[in-house]
SEPABA-880097 format. One record per residue (C-alpha): residue number from 0; residue in three letters; x, y, z. Coordinates in steps of 0.001 Angstrom, whole numbers, plus 524288, in hexadecimal, padded with zeros to 5 digits. Example, Ala and Ser with C-alpha at 12.3 -4.5 7.8 and 13.67 -1.06 7.14 Angstrom:
SEPABA-880097
@num 0, residuo ALA, xx 8300C, yy 7EE6C, zz 81E78
@num 1, residuo SER, xx 83566, yy 7FBDC, zz 81BE4
This chain:
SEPABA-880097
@num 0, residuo UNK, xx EEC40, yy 1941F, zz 63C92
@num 1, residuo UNK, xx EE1DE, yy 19A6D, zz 63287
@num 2, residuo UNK, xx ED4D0, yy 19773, zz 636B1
@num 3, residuo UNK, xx ED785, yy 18FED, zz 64535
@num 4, residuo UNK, xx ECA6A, yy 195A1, zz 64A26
@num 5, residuo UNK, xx EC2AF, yy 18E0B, zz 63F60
@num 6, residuo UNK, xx EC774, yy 18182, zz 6438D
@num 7, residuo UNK, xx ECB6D, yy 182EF, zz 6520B
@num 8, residuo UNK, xx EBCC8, yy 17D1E, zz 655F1
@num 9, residuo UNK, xx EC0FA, yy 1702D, zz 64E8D
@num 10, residuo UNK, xx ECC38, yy 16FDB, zz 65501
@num 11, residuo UNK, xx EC886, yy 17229, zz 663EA
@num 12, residuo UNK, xx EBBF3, yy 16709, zz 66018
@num 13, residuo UNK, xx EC5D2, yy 15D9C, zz 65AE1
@num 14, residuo UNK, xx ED002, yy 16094, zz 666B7
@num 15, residuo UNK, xx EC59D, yy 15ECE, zz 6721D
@num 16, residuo UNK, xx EC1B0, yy 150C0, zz 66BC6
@num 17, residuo UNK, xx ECDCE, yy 14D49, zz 66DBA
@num 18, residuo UNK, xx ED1B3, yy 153CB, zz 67A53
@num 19, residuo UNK, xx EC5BB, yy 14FA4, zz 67DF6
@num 20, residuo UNK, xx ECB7E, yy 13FF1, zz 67E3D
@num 21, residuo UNK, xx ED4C9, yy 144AB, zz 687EC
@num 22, residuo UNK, xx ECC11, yy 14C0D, zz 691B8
@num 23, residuo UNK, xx ED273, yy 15958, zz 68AE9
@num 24, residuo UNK, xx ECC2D, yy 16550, zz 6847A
@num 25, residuo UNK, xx ED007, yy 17008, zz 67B9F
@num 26, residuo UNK, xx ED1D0, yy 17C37, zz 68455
@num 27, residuo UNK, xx ED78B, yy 186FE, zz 6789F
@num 28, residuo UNK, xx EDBA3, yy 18555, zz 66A6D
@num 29, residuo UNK, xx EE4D1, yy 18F02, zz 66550
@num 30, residuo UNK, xx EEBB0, yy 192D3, zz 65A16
@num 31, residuo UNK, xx EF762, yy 1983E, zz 657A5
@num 32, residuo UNK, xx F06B4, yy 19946, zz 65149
@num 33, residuo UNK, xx F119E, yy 19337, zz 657A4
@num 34, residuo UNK, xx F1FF7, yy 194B3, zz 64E84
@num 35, residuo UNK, xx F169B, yy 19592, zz 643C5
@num 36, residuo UNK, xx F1013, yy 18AD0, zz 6461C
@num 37, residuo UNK, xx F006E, yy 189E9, zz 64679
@num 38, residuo UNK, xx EFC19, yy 1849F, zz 65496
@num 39, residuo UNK, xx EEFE9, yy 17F6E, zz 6583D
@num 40, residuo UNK, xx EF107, yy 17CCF, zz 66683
@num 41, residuo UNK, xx EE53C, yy 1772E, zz 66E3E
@num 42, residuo UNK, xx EE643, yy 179D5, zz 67DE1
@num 43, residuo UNK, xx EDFE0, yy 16FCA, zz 684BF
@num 44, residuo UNK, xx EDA62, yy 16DA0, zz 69277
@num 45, residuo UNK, xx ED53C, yy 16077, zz 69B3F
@num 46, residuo UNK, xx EC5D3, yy 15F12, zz 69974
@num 47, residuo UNK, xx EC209, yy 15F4D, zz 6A856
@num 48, residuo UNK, xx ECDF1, yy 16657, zz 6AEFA
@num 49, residuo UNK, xx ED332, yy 16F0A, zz 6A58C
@num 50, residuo UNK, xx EDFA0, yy 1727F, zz 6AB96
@num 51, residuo UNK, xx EE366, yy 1633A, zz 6AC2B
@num 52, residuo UNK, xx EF24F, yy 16385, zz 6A778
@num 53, residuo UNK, xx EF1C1, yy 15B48, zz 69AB3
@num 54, residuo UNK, xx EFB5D, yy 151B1, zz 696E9
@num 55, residuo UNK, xx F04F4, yy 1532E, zz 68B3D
@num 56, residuo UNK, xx F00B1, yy 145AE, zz 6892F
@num 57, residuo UNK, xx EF30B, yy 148D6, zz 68685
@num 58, residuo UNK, xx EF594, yy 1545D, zz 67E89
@num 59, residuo UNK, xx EFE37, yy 14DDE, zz 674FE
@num 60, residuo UNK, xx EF40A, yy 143BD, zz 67374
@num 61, residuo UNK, xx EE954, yy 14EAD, zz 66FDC
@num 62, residuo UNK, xx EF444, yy 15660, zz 66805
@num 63, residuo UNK, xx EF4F6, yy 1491F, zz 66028
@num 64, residuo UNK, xx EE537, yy 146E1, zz 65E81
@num 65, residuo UNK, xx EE1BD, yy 1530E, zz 65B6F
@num 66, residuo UNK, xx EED0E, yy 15639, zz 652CC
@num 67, residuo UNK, xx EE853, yy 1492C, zz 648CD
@num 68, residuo UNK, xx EDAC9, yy 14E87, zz 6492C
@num 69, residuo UNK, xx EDBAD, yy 15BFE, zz 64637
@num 70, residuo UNK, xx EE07D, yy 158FB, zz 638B9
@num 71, residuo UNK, xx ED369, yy 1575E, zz 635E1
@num 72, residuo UNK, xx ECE88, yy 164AB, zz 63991
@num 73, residuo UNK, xx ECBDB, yy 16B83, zz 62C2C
@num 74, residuo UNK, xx ED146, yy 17A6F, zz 62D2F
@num 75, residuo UNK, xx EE061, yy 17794, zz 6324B
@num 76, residuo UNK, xx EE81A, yy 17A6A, zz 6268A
@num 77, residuo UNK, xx EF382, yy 17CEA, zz 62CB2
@num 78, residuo UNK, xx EFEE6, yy 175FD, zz 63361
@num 79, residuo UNK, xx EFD0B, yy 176E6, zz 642C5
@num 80, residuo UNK, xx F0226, yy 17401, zz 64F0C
@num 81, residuo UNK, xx EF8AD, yy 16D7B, zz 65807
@num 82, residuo UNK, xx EFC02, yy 170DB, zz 6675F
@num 83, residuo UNK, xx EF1D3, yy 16ABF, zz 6714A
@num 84, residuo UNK, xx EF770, yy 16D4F, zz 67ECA
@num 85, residuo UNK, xx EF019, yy 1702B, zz 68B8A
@num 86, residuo UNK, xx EEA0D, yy 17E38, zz 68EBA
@num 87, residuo UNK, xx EF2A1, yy 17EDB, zz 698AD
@num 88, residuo UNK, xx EF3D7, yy 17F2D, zz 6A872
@num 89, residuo UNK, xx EEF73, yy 18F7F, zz 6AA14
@num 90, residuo UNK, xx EE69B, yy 18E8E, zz 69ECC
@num 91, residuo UNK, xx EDC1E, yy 19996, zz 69F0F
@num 92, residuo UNK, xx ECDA7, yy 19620, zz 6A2CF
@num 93, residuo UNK, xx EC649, yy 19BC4, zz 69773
@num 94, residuo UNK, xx EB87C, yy 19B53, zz 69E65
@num 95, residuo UNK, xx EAE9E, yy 1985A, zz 6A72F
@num 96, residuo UNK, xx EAE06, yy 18BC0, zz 6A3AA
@num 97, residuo UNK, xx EBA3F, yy 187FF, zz 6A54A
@num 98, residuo UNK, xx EBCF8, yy 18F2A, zz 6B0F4
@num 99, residuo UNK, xx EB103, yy 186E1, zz 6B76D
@num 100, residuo UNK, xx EBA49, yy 17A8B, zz 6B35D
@num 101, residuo UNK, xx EC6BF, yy 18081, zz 6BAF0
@num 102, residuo UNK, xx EC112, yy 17D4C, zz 6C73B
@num 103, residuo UNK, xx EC99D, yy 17753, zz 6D22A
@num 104, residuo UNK, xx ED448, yy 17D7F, zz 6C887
@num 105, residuo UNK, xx EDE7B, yy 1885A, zz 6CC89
@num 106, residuo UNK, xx EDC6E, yy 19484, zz 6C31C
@num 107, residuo UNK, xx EE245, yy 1A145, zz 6C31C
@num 108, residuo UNK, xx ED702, yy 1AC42, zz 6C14A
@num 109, residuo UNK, xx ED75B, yy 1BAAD, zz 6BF1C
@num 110, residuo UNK, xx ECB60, yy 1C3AC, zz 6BF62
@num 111, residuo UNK, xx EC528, yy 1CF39, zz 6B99C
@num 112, residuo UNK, xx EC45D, yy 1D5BC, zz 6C624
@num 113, residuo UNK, xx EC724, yy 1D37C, zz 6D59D
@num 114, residuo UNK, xx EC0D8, yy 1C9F8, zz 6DD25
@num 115, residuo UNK, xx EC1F1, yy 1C9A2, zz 6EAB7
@num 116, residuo UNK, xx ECEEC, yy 1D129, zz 6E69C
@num 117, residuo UNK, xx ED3FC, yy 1C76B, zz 6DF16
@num 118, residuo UNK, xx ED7DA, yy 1CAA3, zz 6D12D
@num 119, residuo UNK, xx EDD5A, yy 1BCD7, zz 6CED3
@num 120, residuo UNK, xx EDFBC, yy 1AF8A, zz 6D424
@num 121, residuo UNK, xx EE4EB, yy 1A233, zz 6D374
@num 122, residuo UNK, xx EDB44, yy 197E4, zz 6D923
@num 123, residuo UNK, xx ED367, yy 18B36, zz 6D74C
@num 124, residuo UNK, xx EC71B, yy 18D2C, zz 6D251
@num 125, residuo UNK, xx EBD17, yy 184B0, zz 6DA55
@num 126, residuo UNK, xx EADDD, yy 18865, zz 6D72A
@num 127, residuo UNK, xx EA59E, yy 18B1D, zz 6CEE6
@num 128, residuo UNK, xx E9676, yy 18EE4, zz 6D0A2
@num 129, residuo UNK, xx E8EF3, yy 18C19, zz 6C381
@num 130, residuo UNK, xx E84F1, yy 19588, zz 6C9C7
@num 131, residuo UNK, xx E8C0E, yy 1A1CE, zz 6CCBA
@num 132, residuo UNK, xx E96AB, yy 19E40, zz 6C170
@num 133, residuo UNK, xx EA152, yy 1A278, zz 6CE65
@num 134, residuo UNK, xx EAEAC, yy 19AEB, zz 6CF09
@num 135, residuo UNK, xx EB415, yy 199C4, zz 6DB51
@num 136, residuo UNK, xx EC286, yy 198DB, zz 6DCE4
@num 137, residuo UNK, xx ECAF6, yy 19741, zz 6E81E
@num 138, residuo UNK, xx ED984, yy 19D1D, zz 6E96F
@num 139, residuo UNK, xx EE387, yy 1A2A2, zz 6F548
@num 140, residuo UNK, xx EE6C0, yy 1AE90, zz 6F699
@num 141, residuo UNK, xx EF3DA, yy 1AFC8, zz 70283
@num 142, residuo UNK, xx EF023, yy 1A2C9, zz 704F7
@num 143, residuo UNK, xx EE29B, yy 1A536, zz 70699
@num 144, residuo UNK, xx ED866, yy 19B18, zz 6FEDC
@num 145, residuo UNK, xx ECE41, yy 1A450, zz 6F8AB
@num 146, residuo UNK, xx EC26D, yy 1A32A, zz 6F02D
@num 147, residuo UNK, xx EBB93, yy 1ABC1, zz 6E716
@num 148, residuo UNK, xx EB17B, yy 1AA71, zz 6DE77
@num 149, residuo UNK, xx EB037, yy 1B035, zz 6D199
@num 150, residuo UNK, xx EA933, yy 1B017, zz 6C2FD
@num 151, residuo UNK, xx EAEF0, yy 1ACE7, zz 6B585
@num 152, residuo UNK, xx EABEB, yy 1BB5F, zz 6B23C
@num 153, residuo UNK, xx EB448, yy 1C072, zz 6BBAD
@num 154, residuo UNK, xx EC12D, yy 1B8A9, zz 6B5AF
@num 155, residuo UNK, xx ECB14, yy 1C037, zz 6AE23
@num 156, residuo UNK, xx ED3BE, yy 1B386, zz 6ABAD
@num 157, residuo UNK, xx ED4F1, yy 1A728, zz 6B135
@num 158, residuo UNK, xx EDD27, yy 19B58, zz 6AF04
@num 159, residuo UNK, xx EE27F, yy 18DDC, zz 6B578
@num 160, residuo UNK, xx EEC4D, yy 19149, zz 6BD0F
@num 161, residuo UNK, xx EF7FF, yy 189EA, zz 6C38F
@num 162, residuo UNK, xx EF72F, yy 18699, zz 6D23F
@num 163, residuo UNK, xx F069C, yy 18867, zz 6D826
């Protein structure tokens, strides 16, 4: 779609009005083909645990809202698919920020360099300290609880992970 970027903004404010009636926020619009079809597909997440599995229920509802409203939004020329669906269960944490809102959530972290010779881990994060901007997060190793603490600096990549 010619010129998404000019219009995206309008579309993530109209999207988190709506989402917003449903305790829901947008987490990433994209863009893209699919069997040459244009796609605009908004990910969205929960607004206070944002790896809360979201209903099919509630996402046809907001497919249906915001698919009325953004008829209005002056710039989409073109015929479009409209996809809301959640971010998903292993979504990536993008920040600080949101990393700060995984706690008491099971993540799956890799850093930039050892730490206490660990490269990477699967664990629950559990603490953060506003002061020292340190997580804490506590994991086994052989069956062995273990905790570390660590910076957002020191992250190479870190996502929700699933607990088996």
């Amino acid at each position: 779609m010619e010129n998404f970027t000019s219009f995206k903004n309008q579309i993530e404010d109209l999207a988190n009005k709506i989402l917003n009636q449903h305790n829901l926020r947008v987490y990433e619009i994209n863009n893209f083909q699919d069997f040459e079809s244009d796609v605009i597909q908004i990910l969205v997440e929960d607004q206070t645990q944002p790896n809360k599995p979201l209903s099919f229920d509630i996402l046809l509802l907001v497919n249906e809202d915001l698919s009325t409203m953004m008829d209005d939004i002056k710039g989409i020329d073109n015929q479009y698919l409209l996809e809301v669906a959640s971010a998903g269960i292993e979504k990536p944490i993008r920040n600080e920020k949101e990393l700060v809102q995984a706690i008491d959530q099971y993540v799956h972290i890799e850093f930039h360099q050892m730490i206490n010779k660990i490269k990477s881990l699967d664990g629950t994060i559990i603490s953060y300290d506003e002061k020292d901007k340190t997580f804490k997060i506590a994991f086994f190793v052989k069956g062995q609880k273990k905790q570390i603490d660590f910076t957002w600096e020191l992250i190479q990549q870190v996502r929700y992970a699933v607990k088996f």
